[in-house]
C-alpha positions in Angstrom: -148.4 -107.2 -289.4 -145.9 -104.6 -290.2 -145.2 -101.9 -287.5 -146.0 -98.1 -288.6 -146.7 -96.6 -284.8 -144.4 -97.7 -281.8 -145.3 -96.4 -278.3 -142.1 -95.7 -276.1 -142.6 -95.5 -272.4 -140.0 -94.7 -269.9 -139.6 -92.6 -266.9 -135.8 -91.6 -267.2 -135.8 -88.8 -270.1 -132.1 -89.9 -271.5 -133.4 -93.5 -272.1 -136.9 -92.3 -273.4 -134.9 -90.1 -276.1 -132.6 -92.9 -277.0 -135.7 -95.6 -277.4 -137.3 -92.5 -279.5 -134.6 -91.8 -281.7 -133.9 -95.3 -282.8 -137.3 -95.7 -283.6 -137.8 -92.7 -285.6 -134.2 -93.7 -287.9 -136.7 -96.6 -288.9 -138.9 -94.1 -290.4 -141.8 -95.1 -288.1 -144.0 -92.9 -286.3 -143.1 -92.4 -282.6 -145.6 -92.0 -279.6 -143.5 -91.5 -276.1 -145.4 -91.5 -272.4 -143.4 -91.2 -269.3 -145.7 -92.8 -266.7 -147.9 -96.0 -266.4 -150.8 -94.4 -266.8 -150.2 -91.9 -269.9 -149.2 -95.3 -271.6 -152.0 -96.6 -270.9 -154.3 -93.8 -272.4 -151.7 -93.6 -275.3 -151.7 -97.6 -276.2 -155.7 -96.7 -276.1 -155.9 -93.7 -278.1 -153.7 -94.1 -280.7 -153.4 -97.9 -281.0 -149.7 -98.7 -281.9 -148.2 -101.5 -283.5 -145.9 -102.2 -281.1 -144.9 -100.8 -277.4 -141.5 -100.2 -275.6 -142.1 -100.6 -272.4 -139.6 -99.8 -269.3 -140.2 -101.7 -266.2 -139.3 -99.7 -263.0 -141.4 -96.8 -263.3 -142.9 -94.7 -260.1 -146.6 -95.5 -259.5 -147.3 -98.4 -261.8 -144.4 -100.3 -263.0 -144.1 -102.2 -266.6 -145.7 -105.3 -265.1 -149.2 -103.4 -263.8 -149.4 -101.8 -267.5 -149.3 -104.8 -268.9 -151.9 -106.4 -267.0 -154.1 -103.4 -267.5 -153.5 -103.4 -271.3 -154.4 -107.0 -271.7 -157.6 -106.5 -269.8 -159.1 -104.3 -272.3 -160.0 -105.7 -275.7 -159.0 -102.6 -277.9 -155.2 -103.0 -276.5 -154.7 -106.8 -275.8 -153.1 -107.4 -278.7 -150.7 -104.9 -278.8 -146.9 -106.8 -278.7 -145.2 -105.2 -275.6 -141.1 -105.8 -275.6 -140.1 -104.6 -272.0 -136.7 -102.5 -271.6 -135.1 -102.3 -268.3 -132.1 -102.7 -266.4 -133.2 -105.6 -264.4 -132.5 -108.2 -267.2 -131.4 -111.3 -265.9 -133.0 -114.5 -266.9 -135.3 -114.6 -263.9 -136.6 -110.9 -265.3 -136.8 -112.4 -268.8 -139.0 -115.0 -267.8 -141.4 -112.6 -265.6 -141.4 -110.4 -268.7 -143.0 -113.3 -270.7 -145.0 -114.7 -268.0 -146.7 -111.2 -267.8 -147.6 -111.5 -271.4 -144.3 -109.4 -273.0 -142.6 -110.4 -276.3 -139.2 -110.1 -274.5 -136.7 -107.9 -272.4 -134.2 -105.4 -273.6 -131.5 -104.6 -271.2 -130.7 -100.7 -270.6 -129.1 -98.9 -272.2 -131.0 -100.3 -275.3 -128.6 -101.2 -278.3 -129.9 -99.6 -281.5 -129.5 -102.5 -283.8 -131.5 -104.7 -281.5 -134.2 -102.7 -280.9 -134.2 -102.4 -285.1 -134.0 -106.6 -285.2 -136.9 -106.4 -282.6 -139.3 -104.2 -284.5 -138.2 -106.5 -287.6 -140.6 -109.4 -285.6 -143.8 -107.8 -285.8 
């Protein structure tokens, strides 16, 4: 599969417009939500190739996206690499357990967020 449309999701506007900006210097076509739920509807609606997905969000965190996105056929499939500060090896392993490709620890590097779209 090659990546063309990468949702970013994030609550914190500096890290939303970093995640955003690295995408877009890939020349791939950026969808950004700011809450659990907008993601949701987003990942639904305009069925990216890939999702960045920040973890400590107000309302529904990372982990409760993920769970919802998996339960619906049209988004299941979706890769989902999480981004957060929490990103000790105990987080990495919750991030896979919950389904997620891997975890990027804040504040995202550029060039591994590039290697990391390179996967799918």
């Amino acid at each position: 599969m090659t990546v063309h449309k990468v949702l970013c999701v994030d609550d914190a506007a500096a890290d939303l417009s970093l995640i955003q900006k690295v995408v877009s210097s890939a020349n791939l076509n950026v969808i950004s939500a700011t809450n659990g739920r907008d993601a949701i509807q987003r990942a639904k609606t305009e069925k990216p190739d890939l999702i960045f997905l920040d973890i400590l969000m107000p309302d529904m965190d990372g982990f409760a996206v993920m769970r919802e996105l998996q339960k619906d056929p049209a988004t299941k499939d979706i890769p989902v690499v999480f981004i957060s500060s929490k990103s000790q090896k105990s987080d990495q392993m919750w991030a896979k357990m919950q389904g997620g490709k891997g975890l990027l620890p804040k504040p995202v590097n550029p060039e591994v967020v590039l290697e990391e779209i390179k996967k799918y």
